[in-house]
C-alpha positions in Angstrom: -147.5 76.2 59.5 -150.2 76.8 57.3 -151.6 74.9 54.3 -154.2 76.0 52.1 -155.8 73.8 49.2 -158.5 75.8 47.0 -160.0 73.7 44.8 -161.8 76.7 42.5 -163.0 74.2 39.4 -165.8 72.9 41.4 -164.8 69.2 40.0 -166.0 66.7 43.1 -162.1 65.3 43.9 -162.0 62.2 46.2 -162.8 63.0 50.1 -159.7 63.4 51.9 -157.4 64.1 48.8 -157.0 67.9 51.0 -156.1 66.2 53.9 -153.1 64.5 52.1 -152.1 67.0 49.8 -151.7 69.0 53.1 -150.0 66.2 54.9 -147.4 66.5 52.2 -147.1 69.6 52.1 -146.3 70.2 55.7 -144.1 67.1 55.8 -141.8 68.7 53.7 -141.9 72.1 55.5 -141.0 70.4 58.8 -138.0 68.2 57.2 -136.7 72.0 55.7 -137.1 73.8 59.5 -140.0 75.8 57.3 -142.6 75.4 60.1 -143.9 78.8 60.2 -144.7 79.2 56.8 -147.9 79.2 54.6 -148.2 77.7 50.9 -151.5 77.6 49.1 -152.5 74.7 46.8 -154.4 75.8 44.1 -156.6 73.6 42.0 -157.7 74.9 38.3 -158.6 74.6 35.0 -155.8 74.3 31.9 -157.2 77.4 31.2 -156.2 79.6 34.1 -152.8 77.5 33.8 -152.6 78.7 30.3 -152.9 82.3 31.4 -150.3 82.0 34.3 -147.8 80.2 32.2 -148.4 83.2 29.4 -148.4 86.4 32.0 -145.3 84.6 33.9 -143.2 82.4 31.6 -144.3 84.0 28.2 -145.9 80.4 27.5 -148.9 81.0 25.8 -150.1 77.1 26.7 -151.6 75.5 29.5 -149.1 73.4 32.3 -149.6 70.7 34.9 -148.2 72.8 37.9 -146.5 76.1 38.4 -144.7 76.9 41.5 -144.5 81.0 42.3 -142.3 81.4 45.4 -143.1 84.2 47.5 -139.6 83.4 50.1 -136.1 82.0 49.6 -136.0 79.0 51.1 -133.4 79.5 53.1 -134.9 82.5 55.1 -136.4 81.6 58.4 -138.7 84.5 60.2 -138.3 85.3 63.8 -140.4 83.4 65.9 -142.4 86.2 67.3 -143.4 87.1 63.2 -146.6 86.2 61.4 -146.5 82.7 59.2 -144.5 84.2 55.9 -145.9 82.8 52.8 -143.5 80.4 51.0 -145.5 80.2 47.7 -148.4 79.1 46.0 -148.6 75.9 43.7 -151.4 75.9 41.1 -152.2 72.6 39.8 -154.4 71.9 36.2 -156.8 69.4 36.9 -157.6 68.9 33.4 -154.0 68.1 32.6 -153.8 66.1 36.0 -156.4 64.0 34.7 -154.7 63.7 31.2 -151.5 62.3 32.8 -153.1 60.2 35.6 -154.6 58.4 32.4 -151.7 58.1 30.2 -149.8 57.0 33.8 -152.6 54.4 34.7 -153.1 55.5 38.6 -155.8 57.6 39.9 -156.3 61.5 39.4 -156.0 62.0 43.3 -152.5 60.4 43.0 -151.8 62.4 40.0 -153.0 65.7 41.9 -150.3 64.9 44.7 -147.8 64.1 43.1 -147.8 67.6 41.1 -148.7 68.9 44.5 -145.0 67.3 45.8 -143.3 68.7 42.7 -144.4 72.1 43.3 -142.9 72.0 46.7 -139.8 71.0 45.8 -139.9 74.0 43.3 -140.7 76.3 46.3 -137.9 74.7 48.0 -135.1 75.2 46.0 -135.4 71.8 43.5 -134.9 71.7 39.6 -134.9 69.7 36.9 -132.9 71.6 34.0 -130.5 68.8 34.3 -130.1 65.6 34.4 -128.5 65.0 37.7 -131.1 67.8 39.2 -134.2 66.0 37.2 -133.5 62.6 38.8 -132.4 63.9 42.5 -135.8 65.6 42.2 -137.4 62.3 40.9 -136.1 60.2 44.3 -137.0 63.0 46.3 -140.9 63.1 45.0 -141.0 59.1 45.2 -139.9 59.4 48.9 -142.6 62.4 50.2 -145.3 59.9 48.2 -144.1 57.2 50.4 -144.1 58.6 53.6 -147.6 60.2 53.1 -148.8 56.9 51.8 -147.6 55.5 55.2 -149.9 58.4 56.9 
């Protein structure tokens, strides 16, 4: 399994934030039997957010994460293929930083829990309704306390 956080703002983030956005990342690709694949964390500006949400969901504003999944889920590669890439997650810091306010914890917190709700996307979760909003909910606030625990 492969992981891959870019952080292409240049903004200093806490030291180790890439470890546990990683460590979330592949916890959740182990408990879906997705251990050969790759997803790429991508951290930007609201402006680059803006342009993917225009070009891709006809959204001409900027968004905290987008998900683009590259897989379904459910496939699993033989094991003698190359690492298939699941997806890639691009996060706004600027609106990560907007929300970590308005929430009152810390940026880096922020970052992975939009990190964990991107995966989810790539694996199949959503939130158009209710029932699907809050099963995503439990299932974010249980990946954040298992890699707390790490």
């Amino acid at each position: 399994m492969s992981v891959i956080v870019t952080n292409t703002t240049g903004r200093a983030l806490a030291e180790g934030l890439a470890t546990r956005l990683k460590k979330a990342a592949e916890l959740l690709l182990r408990e879906y039997k997705l251990e050969q694949a790759e997803v790429g964390i991508i951290l930007a500006d609201n402006a680059y957010l803006q342009h993917l949400n225009a070009a891709y969901r006809g959204l001409d504003k900027p968004t905290d994460v987008l998900a683009f999944g590259l897989m379904e889920p459910a496939e699993q590669p033989a094991a003698h293929e190359p690492e298939p890439a699941l997806g890639d997650i691009y996060i706004s810091l600027d609106l990560a930083a907007e929300q970590a306010g308005a929430a009152g914890h810390s940026l880096e917190q922020e970052i992975l829990l939009l990190a964990v709700h991107g995966m989810l996307h790539l694996l199949g979760f959503d939130h158009a309704e209710p029932a699907e909003e809050k099963a995503m909910q439990e299932k974010e606030r249980a990946v954040l306390r298992l890699v707390d625990k790490l």
